[in-house]
C-alpha positions as CSV (number, residue, x, y, z in Angstrom):
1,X,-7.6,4.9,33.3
2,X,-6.0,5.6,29.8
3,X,-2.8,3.9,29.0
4,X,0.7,5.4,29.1
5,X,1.2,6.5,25.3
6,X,4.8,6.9,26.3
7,X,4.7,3.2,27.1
8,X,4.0,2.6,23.5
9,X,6.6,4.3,22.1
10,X,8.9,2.9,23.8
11,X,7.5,-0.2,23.1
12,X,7.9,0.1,19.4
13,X,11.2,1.8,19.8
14,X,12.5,-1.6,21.1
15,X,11.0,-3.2,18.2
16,X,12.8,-1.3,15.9
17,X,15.5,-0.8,17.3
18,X,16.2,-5.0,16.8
19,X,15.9,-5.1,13.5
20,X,18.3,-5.4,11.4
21,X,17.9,-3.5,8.4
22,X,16.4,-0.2,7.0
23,X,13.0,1.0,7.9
24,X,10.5,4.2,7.4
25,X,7.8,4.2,9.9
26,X,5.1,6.4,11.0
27,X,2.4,5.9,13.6
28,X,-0.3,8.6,13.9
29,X,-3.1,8.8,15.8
30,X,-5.3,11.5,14.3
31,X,-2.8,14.5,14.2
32,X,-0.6,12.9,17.0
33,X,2.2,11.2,15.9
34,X,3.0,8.7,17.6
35,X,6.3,7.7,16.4
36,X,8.2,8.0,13.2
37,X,11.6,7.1,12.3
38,X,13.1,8.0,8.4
39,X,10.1,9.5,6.9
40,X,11.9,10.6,3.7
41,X,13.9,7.5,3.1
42,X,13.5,6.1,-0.6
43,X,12.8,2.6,-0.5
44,X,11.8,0.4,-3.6
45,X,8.2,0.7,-3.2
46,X,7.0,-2.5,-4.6
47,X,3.4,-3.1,-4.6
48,X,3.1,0.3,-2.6
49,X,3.0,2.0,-6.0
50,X,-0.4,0.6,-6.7
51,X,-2.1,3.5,-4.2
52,X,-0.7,5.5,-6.1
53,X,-2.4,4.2,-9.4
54,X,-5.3,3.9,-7.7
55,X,-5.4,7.9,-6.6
56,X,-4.9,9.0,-10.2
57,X,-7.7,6.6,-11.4
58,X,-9.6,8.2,-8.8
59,X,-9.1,11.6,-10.5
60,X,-10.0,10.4,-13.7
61,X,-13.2,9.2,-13.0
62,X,-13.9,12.5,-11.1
63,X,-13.1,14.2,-13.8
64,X,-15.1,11.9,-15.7
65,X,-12.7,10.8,-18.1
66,X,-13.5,7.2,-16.7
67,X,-16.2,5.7,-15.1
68,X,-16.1,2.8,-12.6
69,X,-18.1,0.5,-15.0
70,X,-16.3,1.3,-17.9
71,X,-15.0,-2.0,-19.4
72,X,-12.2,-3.2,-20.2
73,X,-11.3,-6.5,-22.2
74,X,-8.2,-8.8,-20.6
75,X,-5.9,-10.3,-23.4
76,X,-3.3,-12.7,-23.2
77,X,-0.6,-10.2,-23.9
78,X,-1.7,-8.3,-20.6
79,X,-0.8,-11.1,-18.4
80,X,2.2,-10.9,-16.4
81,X,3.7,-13.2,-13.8
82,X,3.7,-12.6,-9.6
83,X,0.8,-11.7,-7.7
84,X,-2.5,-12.1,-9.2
85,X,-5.3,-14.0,-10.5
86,X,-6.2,-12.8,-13.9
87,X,-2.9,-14.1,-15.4
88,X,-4.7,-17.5,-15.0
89,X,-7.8,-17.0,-16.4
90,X,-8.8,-17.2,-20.2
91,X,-8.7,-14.3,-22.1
92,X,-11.7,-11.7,-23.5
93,X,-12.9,-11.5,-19.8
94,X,-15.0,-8.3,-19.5
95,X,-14.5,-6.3,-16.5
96,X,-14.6,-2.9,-15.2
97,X,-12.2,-0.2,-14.3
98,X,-13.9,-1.1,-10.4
99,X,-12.7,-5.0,-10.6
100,X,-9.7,-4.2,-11.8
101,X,-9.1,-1.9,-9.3
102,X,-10.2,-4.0,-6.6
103,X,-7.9,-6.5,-7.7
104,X,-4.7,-4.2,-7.8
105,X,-5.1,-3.7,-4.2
106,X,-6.7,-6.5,-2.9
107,X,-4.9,-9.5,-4.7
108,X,-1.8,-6.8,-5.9
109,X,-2.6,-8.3,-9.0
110,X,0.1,-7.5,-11.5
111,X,-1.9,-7.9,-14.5
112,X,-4.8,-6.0,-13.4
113,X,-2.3,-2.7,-12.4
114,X,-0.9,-2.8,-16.1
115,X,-4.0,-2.9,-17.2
116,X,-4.8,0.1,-15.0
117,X,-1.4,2.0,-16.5
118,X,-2.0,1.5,-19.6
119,X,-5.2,3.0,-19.5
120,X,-4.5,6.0,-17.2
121,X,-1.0,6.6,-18.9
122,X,2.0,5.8,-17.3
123,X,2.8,9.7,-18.6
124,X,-0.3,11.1,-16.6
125,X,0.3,9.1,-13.4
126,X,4.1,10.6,-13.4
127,X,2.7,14.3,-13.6
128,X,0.0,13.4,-11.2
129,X,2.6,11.9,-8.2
130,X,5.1,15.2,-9.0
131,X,1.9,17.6,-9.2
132,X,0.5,16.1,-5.5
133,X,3.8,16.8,-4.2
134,X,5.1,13.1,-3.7
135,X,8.8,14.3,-3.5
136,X,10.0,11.0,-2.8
137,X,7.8,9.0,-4.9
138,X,8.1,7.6,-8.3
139,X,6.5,5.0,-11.2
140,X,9.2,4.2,-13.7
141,X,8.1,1.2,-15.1
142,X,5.1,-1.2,-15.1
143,X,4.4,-4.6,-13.1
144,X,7.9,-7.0,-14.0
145,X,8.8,-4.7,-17.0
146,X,12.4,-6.5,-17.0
147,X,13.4,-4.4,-19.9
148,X,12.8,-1.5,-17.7
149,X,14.8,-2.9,-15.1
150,X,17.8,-4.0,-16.5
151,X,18.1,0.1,-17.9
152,X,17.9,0.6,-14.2
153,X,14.1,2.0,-13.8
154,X,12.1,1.2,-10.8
155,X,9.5,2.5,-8.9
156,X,10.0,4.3,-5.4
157,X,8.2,5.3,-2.3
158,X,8.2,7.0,1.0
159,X,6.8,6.4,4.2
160,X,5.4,10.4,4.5
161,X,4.2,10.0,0.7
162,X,3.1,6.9,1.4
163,X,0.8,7.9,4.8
164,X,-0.3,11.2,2.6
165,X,-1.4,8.7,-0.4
166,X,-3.5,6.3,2.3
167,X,-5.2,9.8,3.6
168,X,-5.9,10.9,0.5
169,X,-7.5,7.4,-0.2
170,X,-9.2,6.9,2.9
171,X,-11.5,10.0,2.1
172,X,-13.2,8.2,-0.6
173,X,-14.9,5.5,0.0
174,X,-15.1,3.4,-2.6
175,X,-11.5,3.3,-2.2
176,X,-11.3,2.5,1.3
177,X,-13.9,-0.3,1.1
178,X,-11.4,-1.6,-1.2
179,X,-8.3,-1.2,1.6
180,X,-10.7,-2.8,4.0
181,X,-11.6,-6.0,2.0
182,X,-7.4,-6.9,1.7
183,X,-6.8,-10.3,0.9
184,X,-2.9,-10.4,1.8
185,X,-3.0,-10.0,5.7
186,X,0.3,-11.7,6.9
187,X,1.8,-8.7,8.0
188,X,0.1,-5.6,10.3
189,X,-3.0,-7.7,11.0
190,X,-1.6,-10.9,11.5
191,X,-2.2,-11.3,15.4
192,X,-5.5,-9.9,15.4
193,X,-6.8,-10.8,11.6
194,X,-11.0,-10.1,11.7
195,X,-11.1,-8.6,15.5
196,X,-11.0,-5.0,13.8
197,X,-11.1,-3.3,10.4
198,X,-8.3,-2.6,8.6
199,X,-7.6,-0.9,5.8
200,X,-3.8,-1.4,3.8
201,X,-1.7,-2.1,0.9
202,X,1.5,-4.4,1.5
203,X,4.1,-4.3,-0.9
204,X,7.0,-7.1,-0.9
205,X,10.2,-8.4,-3.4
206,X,13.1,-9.4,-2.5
207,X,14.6,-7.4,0.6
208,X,11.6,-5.6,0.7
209,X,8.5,-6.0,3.3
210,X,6.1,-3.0,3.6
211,X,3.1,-2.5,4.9
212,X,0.7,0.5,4.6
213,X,-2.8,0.9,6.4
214,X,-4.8,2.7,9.4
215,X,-6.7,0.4,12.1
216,X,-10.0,1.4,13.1
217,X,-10.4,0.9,16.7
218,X,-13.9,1.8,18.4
219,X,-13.1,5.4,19.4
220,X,-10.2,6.4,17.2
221,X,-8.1,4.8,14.6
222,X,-4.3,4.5,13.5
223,X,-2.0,4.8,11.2
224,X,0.8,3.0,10.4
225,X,3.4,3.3,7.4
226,X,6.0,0.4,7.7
227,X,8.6,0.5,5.0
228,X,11.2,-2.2,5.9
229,X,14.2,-3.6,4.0
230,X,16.3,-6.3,5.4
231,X,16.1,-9.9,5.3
232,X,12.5,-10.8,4.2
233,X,11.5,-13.0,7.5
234,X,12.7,-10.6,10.0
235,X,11.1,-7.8,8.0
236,X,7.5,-9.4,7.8
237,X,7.9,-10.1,11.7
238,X,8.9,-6.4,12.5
239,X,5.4,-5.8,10.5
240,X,3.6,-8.1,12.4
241,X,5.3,-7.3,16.4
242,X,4.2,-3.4,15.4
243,X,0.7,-4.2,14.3
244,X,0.4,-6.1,17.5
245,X,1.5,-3.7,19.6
246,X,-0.9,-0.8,18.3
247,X,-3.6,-3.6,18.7
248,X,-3.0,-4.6,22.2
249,X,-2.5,-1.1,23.1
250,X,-5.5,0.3,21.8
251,X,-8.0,-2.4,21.8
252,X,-9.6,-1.5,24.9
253,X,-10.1,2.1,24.2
């Protein structure tokens, strides 16, 4: 007998409902949503950004202004602090447009998504985010541009732009192999890391603990868009209590 889906959202209601701070959330299954709470709310989007980077490098390459072999050389002057492994390795590494990309969203390497902006245009991936009809999302500055910040420029997010951006992703599949083989799993997939595929983007800073990604279970998958802000412990464990509830729920189906 199939489970109670009721029984689930209530289940995640309660989850939400004791945490204390701000939160976007969707969870669809297919076209059934299964629960969503403050789907237009603006929330810093920190590493979130990055799918969208990733769906206008997509473009370019279909439009074959790019390719994903292309290469591109890493200088010192491209390396930036936070995330990342390529701020630690010597300079004049050769790589392609397909490392660097796999390294923006599975490391959230800082230095590799400047890289990215720089050769995309940070002008191109603007008009490309308002011409896809992200209302509530924006790219204002690059990877710890603190000049950018102190003028008051950030970059900002959604959870319904950020479920449309994972859909959008999700039907390529280079790009989705890339979700699938993320590195940073502390959040959704904590409880059940490696017992199913997953494919997401987490995002973090101060405050800030988001998580972005669809689970594929053996006869369906989810999605779930978790945009939280609040105090960063509770905020990774509201991440992690959701993902295990979709697991545990669906597991057996």
């Amino acid at each position: 007998m199939s489970k109670d889906i009721n029984e689930l959202t209530k289940q995640i209601q309660v989850i939400v409902d004791e945490f204390q701070g701000e939160v976007g959330i969707i969870v669809r299954e297919g076209t059934k949503n299964i629960f969503s709470k403050n789907e237009e709310k603006i929330f810093q989007s920190a590493s979130i950004i990055k799918l969208f980077i990733l769906e206008a490098l997509l473009e370019k390459i279909e439009n074959n202004s790019f390719s994903y072999n292309q290469r591109v050389l890493l200088k010192n002057e491209d390396k930036v602090a936070g995330f990342g492994a390529l701020k630690l390795l010597d300079e004049n590494i050769n790589l392609t447009i397909k490392d660097l990309a796999t390294l923006m969203i599975t490391l959230s390497d800082n230095t590799a998504t400047n890289m990215l902006i720089d050769l995309i245009g940070i002008e191109y991936i603007q008009e490309f985010i308002k011409r896809k009809g992200y209302l509530e999302t924006r790219l204002e500055r690059k990877m710890f541009d603190y000049i950018a910040r102190e003028k008051g420029l950030d970059n900002y997010t959604s959870a319904r732009d950020s479920f449309r951006v994972l859909k959008n992703l999700s039907k390529n599949y280079i790009a989705l192999d890339i979700l699938k083989n993320q590195l940073c799993n502390s959040k959704i997939p904590l409880y059940f890391f490696r017992k199913i595929e997953v494919a997401h983007k987490t995002g973090d800073l101060i405050n800030i603990e988001h998580d972005v990604g669809t689970l594929f279970f053996k006869n369906t998958s989810v999605d779930l868009i978790i945009l939280a802000e609040g105090q960063n412990k509770d905020a990774v464990l509201l991440n992690n209590y959701l993902g295990e509830a979709i697991y545990n729920f669906y597991k057996e189906q």
